[in-house]
C-alpha positions in Angstrom: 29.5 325.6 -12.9 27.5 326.3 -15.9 24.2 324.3 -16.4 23.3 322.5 -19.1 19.6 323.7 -20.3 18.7 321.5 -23.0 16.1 319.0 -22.9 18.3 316.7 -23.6 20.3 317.4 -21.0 17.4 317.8 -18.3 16.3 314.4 -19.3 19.8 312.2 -18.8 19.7 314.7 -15.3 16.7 312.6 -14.4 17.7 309.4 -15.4 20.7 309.8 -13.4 18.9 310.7 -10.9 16.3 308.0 -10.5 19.4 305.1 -10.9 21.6 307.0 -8.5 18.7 306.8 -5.9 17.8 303.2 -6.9 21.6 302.1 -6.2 22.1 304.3 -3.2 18.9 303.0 -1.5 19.7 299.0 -2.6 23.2 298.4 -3.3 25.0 300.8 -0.7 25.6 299.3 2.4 27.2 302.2 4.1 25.1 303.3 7.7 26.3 307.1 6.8 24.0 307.0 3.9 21.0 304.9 5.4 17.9 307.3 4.6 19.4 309.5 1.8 17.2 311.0 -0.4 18.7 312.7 -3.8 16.4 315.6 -4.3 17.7 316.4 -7.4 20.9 316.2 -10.0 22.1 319.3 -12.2 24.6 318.5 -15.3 26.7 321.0 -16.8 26.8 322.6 -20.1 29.1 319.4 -21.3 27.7 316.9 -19.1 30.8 316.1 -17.6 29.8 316.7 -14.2 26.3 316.0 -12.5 26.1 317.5 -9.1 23.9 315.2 -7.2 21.8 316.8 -4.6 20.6 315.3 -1.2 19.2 315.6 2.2 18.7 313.2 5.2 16.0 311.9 7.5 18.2 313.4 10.5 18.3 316.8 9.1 21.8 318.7 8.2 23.4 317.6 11.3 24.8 314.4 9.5 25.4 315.8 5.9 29.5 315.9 6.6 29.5 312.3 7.4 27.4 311.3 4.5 29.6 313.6 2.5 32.2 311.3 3.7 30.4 308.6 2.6 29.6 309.5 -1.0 33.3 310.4 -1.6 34.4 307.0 -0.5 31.5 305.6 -2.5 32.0 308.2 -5.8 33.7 305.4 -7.8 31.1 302.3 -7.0 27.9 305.1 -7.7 29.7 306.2 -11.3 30.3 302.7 -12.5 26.8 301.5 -11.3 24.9 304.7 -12.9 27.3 304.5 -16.2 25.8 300.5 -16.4 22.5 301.9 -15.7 21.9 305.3 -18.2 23.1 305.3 -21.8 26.0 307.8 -21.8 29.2 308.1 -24.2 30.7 309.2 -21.0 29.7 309.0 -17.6 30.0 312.1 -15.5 31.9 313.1 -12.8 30.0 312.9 -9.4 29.6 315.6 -6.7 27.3 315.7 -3.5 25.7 318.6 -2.1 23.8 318.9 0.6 20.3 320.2 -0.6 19.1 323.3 1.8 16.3 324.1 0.0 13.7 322.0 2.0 14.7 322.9 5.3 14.4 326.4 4.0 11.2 325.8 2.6 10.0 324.2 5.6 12.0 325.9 8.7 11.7 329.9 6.5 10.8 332.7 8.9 7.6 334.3 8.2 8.0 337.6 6.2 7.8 340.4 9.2 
């Protein structure tokens, strides 16, 4: 996926970002995502699509069940974000789990 790199486009990222956190943490009662975190949300070059990135309290051993969750949930999270951010059209949601702070934090030291 290309990535949009506009201002623009980093700003709606973090506005996105900031409502989908605020509606996963308060208005998702689903136990799977109890504790999520989004780290972080890319858009791509036409801001059609906002990858949403995320990690849990548990580490990666429950990211396929809150996977689960968030595609169950993709259609409630759109609607409540597109409510929430001024958009002409609210993007498509994908989850990934986001590795890079267990690497950060669990990285060999260089030998």
């Amino acid at each position: 996926m290309q990535h949009a790199t506009s201002r623009r486009s980093f700003r709606l990222a973090e506005q996105v970002m900031r409502e989908l956190s605020l509606v996963v943490a308060e208005e998702v009662a689903d136990p799977r995502l109890a504790g999520v975190s989004i780290t972080g949300v890319r858009l791509n070059a036409d801001l059609s699509v906002a990858e949403a990135l995320f990690t849990l309290p548990g580490g990666p051993a429950g990211a396929g069940e809150a996977m689960q969750a968030f595609a169950k949930a993709k259609g409630f999270l759109r609607t409540k974000v597109g409510a929430r951010v001024k958009m002409k059209f609210v993007p498509e949601l994908r989850f990934l789990y986001d590795e890079f702070i267990e690497e950060m934090v669990y990285a060999r030291p260089a030998e």
